[in-house]
Steps between C-alpha positions, in 0.01 A plus 500: 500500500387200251763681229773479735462164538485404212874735443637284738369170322670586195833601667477161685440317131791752357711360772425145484527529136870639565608170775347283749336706778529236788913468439588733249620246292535490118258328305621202244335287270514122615504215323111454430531823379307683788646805690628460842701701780874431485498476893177408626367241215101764499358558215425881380135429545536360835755756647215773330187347649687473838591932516160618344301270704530719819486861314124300355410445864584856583331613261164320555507555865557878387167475305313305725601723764362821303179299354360411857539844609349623172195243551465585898465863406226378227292301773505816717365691228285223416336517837495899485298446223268218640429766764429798319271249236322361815426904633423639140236215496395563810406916416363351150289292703387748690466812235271272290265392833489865529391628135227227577352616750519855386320364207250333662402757739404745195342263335328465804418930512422496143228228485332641839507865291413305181783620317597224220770774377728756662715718310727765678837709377722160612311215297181324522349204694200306409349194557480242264340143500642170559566277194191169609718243744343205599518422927446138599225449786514107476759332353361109552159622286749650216524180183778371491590608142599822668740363744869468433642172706910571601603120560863441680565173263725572180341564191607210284289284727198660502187345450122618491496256872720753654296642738674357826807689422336792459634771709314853460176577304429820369194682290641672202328783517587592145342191382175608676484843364584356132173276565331788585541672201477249270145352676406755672439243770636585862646189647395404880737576809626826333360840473537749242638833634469805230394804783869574612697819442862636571606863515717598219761803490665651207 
C-alpha cells in the first residue's frame, strides 16, 4: 500500500511539474526571476505542498491505523505470555518442593538403615557433608568488626560519626569464617556448624 502511494506522489509531482494543479495554469518566470502560475500568482512549491499534503495524511493515518492493531495484537500476546510465565513458574515451583522432599525423606531411610551410599541400575544417592557455615545465636555479643552497617545517607558524605543514619546492621558471616581460619579463634554470638549433610543423586 506504502508503494502505491508513493506512485501517486510522483504522478502528482509529474503533473505539477507539467502546470499549476490548483488552476491549471501555465507557469512563467516573473520578474525576480521566480516561477509562478499564469492564473493564480502560487508558486510550484506551494501548489505541490498543498496536493501531497493530504495523500501524507492518508498515508500516516493508513500506518497508524495498521501499527495500533499490530501493537494491540502484541499486548495480547504479551499477556498470553505473562500467563503461561506466571503457571510454568508456578509447576517449577512446585516440581523442585517436590524433588526436596523426595530427597529428604531418603536421606531420612538411609541414615536410619545407615546407608552413606546407595547404588541401584538408575544412579546413585549418597550423603555427603555440609561445607562448615557459621549460624548466629547472638548478634549484640558478635564485635563489631564483623558487622556490615547499610546507612540511608549518600556516600560522599559519609563520615566515621555516621551511626544515626544507619539503617540495617548485618554480621558478615564470611568475615567470621575468614577469622576462623586464619586464628582459629571462634568469635562470640555465632556458632560453628560442620555436622550437616544433603542427599546427593547422580
Amino acid at each position: 500500500m506504502t508503494i502505491q502511494f508513493y506512485d501517486i506522489e510522483n504522478e502528482i509531482r509529474e503533473k505539477v511539474t507539467d502546470e499549476c494543479a490548483t488552476c491549471h495554469g501555465e507557469w512563467v518566470a516573473g520578474l525576480d526571476g521566480e516561477v509562478v502560475c499564469v492564473t493564480c500568482g502560487n508558486q510550484p512549491e506551494t501548489v505541490l505542498e498543498q496536493n501531497l499534503s493530504p495523500l501524507r495524511e492518508m498515508e500516516i493515518e493508513l500506518v497508524a491505523s495498521r501499527l495500533t492493531l499490530r501493537v494491540k495484537e502484541m499486548t495480547l500476546e504479551v499477556d498470553i505470555l505473562d500467563r503461561h510465565i506466571d503457571q510454568m513458574q508456578e509447576r517449577l515451583r512446585r516440581k523442585k518442593a517436590s524433588v526436596e522432599r523426595l530427597k529428604a525423606w531418603l536421606k531420612l531411610e538411609m541414615e536410619a538403615a545407615g546407608l552413606r551410599k546407595v547404588t541401584g541400575p538408575f544412579g546413585t544417592a549418597w550423603i555427603q557433608r555440609n561445607p562448615d557455615s557459621i549460624e548466629v545465636t547472638f548478634e549484640d555479643q558478635v564485635p563489631r568488626s564483623m558487622k556490615m552497617a547499610t546507612i540511608t545517607k549518600p556516600l560522599a558524605q559519609c563520615t566515621p560519626e555516621d551511626m544515626e543514619f544507619v539503617k540495617d546492621i548485618s554480621v558478615m558471616k564470611s568475615w567470621v569464617m575468614e577469622h576462623l581460619k586464619e586464628t582459629g579463634e571462634l568469635v562470640q554470638g555465632v556458632l560453628l556448624v560442620d555436622d550437616r549433610t544433603h542427599l546427593r543423586i547422580r
